[in-house]
N, C-alpha and C positions, 0 to 999 in steps of 0.2 A: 178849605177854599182853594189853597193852593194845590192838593190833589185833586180835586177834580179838573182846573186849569189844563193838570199835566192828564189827566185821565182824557180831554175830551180834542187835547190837541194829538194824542197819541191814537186817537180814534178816525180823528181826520185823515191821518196820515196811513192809518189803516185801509182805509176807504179807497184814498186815491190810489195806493199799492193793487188793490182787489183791484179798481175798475181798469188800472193797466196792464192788469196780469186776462182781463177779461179780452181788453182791444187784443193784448198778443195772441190770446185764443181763437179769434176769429180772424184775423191776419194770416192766423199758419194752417189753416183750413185748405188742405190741397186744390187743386181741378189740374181737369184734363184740356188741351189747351189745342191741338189738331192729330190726325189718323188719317187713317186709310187700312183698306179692305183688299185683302186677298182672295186668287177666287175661290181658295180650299177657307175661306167667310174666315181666316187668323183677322186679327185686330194689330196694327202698331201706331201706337200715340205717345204722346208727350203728355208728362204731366211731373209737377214738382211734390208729390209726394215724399220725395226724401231731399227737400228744402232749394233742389236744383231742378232744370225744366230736364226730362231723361226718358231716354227711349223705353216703353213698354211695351209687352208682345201678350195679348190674350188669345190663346189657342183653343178655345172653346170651353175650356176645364180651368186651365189656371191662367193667373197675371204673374206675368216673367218681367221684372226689369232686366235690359237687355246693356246698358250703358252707368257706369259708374264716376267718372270725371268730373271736373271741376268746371267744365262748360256747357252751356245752355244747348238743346238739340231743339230743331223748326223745322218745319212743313214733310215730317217723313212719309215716302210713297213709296212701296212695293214695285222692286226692278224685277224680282222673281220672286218665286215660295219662298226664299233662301237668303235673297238680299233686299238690304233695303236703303237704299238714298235717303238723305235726311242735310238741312242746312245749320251750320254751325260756326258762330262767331270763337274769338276768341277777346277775354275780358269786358264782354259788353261791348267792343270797339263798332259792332254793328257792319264789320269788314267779311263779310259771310264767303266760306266757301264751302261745296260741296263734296259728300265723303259718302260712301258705299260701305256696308255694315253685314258682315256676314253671317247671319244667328249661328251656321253650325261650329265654325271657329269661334265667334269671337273676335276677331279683326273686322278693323277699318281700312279704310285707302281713302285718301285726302285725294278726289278725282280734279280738282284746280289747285292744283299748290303754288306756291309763289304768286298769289294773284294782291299786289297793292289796289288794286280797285274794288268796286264794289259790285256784289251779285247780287241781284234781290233772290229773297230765301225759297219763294213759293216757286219752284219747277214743274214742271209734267215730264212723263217717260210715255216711249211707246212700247206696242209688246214686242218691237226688233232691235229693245235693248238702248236705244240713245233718250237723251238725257236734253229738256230745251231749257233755256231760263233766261233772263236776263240782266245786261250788266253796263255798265259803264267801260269799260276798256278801252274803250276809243274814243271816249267826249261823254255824247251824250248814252242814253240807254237803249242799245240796241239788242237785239234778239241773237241768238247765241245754239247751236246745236251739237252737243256733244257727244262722243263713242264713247264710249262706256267701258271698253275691250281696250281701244289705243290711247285712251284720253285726248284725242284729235279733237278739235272744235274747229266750228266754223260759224263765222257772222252772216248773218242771213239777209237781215235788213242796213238798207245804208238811207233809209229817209230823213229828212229833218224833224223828226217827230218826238218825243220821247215814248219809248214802248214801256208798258206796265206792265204785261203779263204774255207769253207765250206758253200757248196749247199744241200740244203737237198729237197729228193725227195717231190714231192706234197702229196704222199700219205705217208709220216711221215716213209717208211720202209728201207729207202736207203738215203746215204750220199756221197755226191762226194765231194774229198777233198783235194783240190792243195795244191802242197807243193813245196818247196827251195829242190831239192835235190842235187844238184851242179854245183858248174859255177853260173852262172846265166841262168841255166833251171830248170821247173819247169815240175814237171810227176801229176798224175792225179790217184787216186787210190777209188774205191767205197766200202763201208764196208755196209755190213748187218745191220741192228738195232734189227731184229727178231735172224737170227742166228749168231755164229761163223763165219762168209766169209770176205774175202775182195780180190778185183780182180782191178791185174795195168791195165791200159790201154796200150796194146803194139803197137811197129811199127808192122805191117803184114810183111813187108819188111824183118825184123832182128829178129823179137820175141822180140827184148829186151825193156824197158818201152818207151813209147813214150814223147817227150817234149813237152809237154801241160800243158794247162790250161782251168779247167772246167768251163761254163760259164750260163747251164740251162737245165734244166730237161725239157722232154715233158710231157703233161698233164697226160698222162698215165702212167709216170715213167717208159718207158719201154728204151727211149733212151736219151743222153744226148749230148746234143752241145759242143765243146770246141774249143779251137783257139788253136795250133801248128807253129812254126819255123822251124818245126824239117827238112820241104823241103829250108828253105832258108828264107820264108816270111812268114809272121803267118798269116796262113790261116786258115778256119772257117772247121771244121767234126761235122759228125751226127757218134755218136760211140751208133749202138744198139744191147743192153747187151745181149739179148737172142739168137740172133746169132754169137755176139761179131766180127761183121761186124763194117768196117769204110766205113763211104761215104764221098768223099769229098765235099765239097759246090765251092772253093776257087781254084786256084790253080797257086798262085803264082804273082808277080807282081806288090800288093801294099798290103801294111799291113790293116789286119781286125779283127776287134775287138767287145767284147759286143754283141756275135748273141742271138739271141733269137725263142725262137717259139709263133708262135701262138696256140690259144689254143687247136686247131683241127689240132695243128703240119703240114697244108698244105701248110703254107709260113715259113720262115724263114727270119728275119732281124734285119743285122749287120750296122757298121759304117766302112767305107774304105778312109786309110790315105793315099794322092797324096802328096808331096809337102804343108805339112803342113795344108791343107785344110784337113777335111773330110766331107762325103757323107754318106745319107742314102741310102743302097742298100735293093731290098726286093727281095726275092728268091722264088719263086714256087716250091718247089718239085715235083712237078706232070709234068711240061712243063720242069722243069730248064732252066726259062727265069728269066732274072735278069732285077730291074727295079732303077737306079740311082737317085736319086730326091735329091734337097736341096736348102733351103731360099735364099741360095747367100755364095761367098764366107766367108769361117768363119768354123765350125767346129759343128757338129753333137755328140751328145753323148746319152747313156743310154734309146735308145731306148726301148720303151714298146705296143704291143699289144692289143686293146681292147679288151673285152672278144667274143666280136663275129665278131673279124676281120678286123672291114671297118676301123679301126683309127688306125694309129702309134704313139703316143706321143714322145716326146724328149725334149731333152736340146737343145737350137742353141745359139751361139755367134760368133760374129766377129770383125771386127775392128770399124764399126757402132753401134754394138748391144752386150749390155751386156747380161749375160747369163741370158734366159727366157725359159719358157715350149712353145711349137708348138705342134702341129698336121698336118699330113696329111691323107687327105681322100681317100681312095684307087679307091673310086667309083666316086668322083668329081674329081680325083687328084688334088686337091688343099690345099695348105696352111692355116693354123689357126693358129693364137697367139694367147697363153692362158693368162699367164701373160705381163705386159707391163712394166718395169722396168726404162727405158732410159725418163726423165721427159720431156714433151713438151718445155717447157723455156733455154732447154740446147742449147745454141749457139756454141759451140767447131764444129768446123769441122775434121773430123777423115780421115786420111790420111792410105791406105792399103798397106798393104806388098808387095814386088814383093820378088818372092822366086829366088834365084841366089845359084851358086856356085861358091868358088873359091880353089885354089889348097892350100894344108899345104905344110910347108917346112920339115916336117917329113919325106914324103915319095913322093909329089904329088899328094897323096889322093884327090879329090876333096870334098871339104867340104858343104855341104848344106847349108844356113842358110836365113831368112827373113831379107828385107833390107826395113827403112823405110826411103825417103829423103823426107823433107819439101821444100815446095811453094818458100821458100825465105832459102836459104840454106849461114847459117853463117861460114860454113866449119869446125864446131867444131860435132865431134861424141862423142856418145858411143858405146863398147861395150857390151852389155846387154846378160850376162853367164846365163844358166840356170841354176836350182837343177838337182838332180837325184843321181845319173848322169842318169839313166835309167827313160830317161825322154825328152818331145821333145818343143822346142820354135815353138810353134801352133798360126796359123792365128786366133787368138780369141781375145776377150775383153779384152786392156791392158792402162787402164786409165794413168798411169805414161808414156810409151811411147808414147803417146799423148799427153801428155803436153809436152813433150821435142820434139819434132817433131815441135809442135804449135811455139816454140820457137828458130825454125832453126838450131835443131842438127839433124843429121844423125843418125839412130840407127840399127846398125848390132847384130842382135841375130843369133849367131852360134848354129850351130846342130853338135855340133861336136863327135868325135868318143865317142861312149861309149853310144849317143843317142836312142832313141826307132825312128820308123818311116822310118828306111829305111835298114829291112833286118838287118836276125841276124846276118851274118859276119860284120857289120859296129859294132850294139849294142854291142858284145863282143868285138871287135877292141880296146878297152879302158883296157883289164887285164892285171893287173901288170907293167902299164905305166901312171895311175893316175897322173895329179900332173908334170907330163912328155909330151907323145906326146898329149893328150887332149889339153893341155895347150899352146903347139906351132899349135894347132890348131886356136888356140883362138888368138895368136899373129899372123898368118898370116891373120886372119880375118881385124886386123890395115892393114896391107900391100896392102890389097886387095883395100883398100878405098881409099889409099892412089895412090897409081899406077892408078884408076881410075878416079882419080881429083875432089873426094866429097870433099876430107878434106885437111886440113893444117897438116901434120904431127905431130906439134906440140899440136895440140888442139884439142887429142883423149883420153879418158878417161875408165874406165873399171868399169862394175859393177855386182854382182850378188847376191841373196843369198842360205843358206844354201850349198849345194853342188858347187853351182857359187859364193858362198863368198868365199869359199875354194880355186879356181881359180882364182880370184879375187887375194886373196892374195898370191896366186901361180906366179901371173902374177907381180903384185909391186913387190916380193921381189927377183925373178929370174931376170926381164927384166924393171928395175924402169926405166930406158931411155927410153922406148916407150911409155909412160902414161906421160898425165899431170893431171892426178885426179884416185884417185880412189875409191870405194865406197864397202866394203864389211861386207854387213847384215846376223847377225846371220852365223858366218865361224865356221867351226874347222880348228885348228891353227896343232894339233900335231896327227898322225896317231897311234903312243903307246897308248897314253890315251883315244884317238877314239874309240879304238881297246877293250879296257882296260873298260870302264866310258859304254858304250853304250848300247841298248836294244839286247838282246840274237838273233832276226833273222838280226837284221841289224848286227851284230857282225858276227852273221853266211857268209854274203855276201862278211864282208870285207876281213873274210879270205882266201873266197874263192877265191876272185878277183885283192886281193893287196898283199896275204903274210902274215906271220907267224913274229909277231913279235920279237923271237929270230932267227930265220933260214934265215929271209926278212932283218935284220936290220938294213944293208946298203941302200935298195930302198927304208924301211920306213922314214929313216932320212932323203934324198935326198926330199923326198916329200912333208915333214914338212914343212912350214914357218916357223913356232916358232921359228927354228934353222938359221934364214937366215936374221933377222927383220931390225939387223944393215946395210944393203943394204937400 
């Protein structure tokens, strides 16, 4: 009696050894994470394949790791055949500066050294060698254009806005440069680099600026792409400057993102978000025929053009396939994986989202969100809150809800109000109720599972991080009787301090979107868990 005791407790222990030697195996499942396309079609991306994020070079034959360090490399973009720009923190500090990479040396050159402020990582280059991006150096986040040659920079913009992203045209004479101008909308304003100019991009409709976001110049610099809400859905425009004509691409229906031109500007393509999936779409200008394509369900991102048109590159991942580069051939239409990331010897089988909606008790809102049930269903869920909040739970590669899936939980990822992915009156839906109706979003999503007969009501759990750790702890300390577990990674606790402690554009968002810490005081504290813990 007593060995089998020790026989079935040494079993157990066996078990749980295996199922954490399993999670580590799918944990350390590489992907490729961003690239860029030269025009002799080489590949440089990032990807942790050797357990750090590091520069990779595929030259049409082999995969060269190009970087060996102990620091993470982001958003690498071809300055020449030969170099390549790429952003790079040091220890996680998220204090990014930019460095120039030589493939035939082997050398770096740190092109911002001594920079204590903050760059954001995503840059653009034109083909006369400068470098745009932008930064905080002087307050808030202003746009920034750099020689390449002298390390000379120069601030471009001086509005009160905070700027997100700077586009600079191919031909080094022109900057297009989204910014934070209120709410959570974003206008689109192009400035001269030759002279004195700068011109918003307006609605035709109103005259007044349009809400947009710049997304690529055409070869010629004469027009520019961007994505807009401003009709309801963020649809895809060709805005061209010399007759300061809008054309629409898009109109309406399902969110579109990341358009791009070709480089003879005769196609056009973007990514289009359904129900958590998205699709490559490719546009003709000339027919305005629209051609849908994509791997399988899972999600398409950062599509690129070859230089002379027949190839698309992208990102794809899904609930089988961690994030890798593809191609497709316009003239074969067919499929290429460029990298293979997901190892032959992986045994897990991957279980795919079905997308549902169910009603909040807020309003009856119908809530969006991906439902994952397993084979052998123990009646125990999770929750699974995203970040963002401006941010959406995507049919894509998610190794952790795979193992808990593998293991017979349930896993509900809500899309709840304040998400991206379904229309700007849902994305705004979340101002100045943070913390509030988001949050009984998130607790109807238990209700939902539970009225439907996956789960035991008692043995549902919550989890997220950063903005979903916030709800996370929004949800323990408001509604501790609905949870039997809860899990919340990297949270803020207190919206003061948030408010207070934080980076100047995200500071900028929150006032815009939650309140004024003396005039707000009451909805900030309300919001707080810090103030609620003893629950």
């Amino acid at each position: 009696m007593c060995h089998k005791k020790v026989s079935k407790k040494y079993e157990g222990l066996r078990r749980v050894f295996m199922d954490l030697q399993r999670l580590e195996e799918l944990l350390r499942v590489p992907s490729v994470s961003e690239f860029d396309l030269s025009s002799e079609e080489f590949l440089v991306y990032t990807t942790n394949l050797s357990g750090r994020w590091q520069l990779h070079l595929y030259d049409k034959q082999n995969h060269l790791q190009l970087t060996f360090d102990e620091r993470a490399k982001e958003s690498p973009k071809f300055l020449s055949s030969q170099k390549i720009v790429y952003a790079c923190d040091f220890s996680g500090d998220e204090n990014f500066d930019l460095f120039v990479f030589d493939i035939k040396t082997r050398k770096e050159l740190n092109l911002t050294p001594d920079t204590p402020f903050s760059i954001l990582p995503d840059c653009s280059i034109s083909e006369t060698g400068f470098v745009a991006f932008v930064s905080n150096e002087h307050g808030n986040f202003s746009s920034y254009v750099l020689n390449t040659k002298t390390l000379e920079r120069k601030r471009v913009t001086y509005h009160k806005y905070s700027d997100s992203h700077a586009e600079i045209s191919p031909d080094g004479k022109a900057l297009a440069v989204s910014s934070l101008v209120e709410a959570q909308s974003e206008g689109v304003f192009v400035y001269s680099l030759e002279k004195d100019e700068q011109i918003t991009l307006l609605d035709p409709l109103t005259s007044l600026p349009l809400e947009a976001t710049a997304q690529c110049w055409s070869s010629d610099s004469k027009a520019l792409l961007f994505t807009s809400s401003s009709k309801g859905w963020e649809d895809v425009g060709v805005w061209k400057l010399d007759s300061n004509e809008i054309i629409w691409v898009t109109h309406g229906g399902a969110e579109c993102y990341e358009a791009v031109f070709s480089s003879d500007s005769r196609k056009i393509a973007y990514t289009e978000n359904k129900e958590g999936d998205m699709a490559l779409v490719i546009y003709d200008t000339t027919t305005q025929e629209k051609l849908h394509v994509t791997p399988g369900h899972g999600v398409v991102e950062s599509p690129i053009f070859s230089k002379d048109g027949k190839r698309i590159y992208f990102v794809y991942s899904g609930a089988k396939n961690p994030p890798d580069i593809w191609s497709y051939d316009l003239n074969e239409q067919r499929f290429y994986q460029v990298t293979k990331s997901l190892p032959e010897n992986l045994t897990q089988e991957f279980v795919e989202a079905r997308h549902v909606y169910y009603p909040s008790k807020v309003d009856g809102t119908m809530i969006p969100a991906l439902l994952y049930e397993p084979k052998v269903n123990k009646r125990i869920a999770v929750i699974d809150i995203h970040g963002g909040p401006s941010a959406q739970a995507l049919n894509t590669w998610n190794p952790f809800v795979q193992y808990l899936v593998s293991n017979g939980f349930v896993v509900l990822r809500p899309n709840y109000r304040g998400s991206t992915g379904y229309g700007r009156l849902y994305r705004e839906a979340n101002r100045f109720v943070m913390g509030s109706h988001d949050l009984l979003d998130v607790v109807s999503g238990k209700h939902y599972l539970v009225s439907a007969h996956l789960v035991d009501p008692k043995k549902v759990g919550v989890m997220g991080a950063s903005f979903g750790g916030y709800l996370t702890m929004c949800a323990l300390t408001n509604y501790p009787e609905e949870w039997a577990f809860g899990v919340s990674i990297v949270p803020f606790l207190n919206w003061f301090t948030e408010i207070q402690n934080e980076r100047e554009d995200l500071r900028y968002w929150d006032l815009e979107n939650m309140g004024d810490p003396e005039k707000d005081k009451d909805r900030l504290y309300r919001a707080s868990p810090i103030f609620f813990l003893e629950k």
